[in-house]
C-alpha positions in Angstrom: 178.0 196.9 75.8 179.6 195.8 72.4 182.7 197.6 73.3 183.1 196.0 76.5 182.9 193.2 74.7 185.2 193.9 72.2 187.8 195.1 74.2 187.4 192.1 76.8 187.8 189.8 73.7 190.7 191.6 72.4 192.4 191.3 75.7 192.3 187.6 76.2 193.5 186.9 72.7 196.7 189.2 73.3 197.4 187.7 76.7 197.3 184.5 75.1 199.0 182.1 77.9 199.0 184.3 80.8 195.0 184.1 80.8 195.4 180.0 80.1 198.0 179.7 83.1 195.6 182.1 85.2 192.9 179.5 84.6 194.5 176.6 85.7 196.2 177.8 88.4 192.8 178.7 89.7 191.5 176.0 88.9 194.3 173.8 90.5 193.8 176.1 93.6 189.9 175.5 94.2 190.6 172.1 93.2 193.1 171.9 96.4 190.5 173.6 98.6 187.9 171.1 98.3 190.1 168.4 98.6 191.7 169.8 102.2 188.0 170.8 103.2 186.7 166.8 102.3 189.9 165.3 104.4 189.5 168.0 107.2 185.7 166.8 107.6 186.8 163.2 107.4 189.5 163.4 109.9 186.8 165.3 112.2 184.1 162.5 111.4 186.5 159.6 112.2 187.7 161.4 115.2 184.4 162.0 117.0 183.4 158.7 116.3 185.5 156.9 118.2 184.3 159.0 121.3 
């Protein structure tokens, strides 16, 4: 278990900003997925009730 450890530790530090711009494109992603999943429900909500 220690070497995994290790060795995952020793590859973030050497991919330095690769890993950083990983996480924030990830994180930008999900961010855009809830956002298009809220307006989609709203757009549903305000449609059916007008009906």
């Amino acid at each position: 278990m220690t070497l995994g450890v290790k060795l995952a530790y020793k590859n973030l530090v050497n991919a330095g900003l690769r890993t950083w711009l990983n996480v924030g494109i990830l994180s930008f992603v999900f961010i855009l997925i809830f956002f298009t999943k809220d307006l989609l429900k709203a757009g549903m909500r305000m449609l059916f009730d007008k009906v």
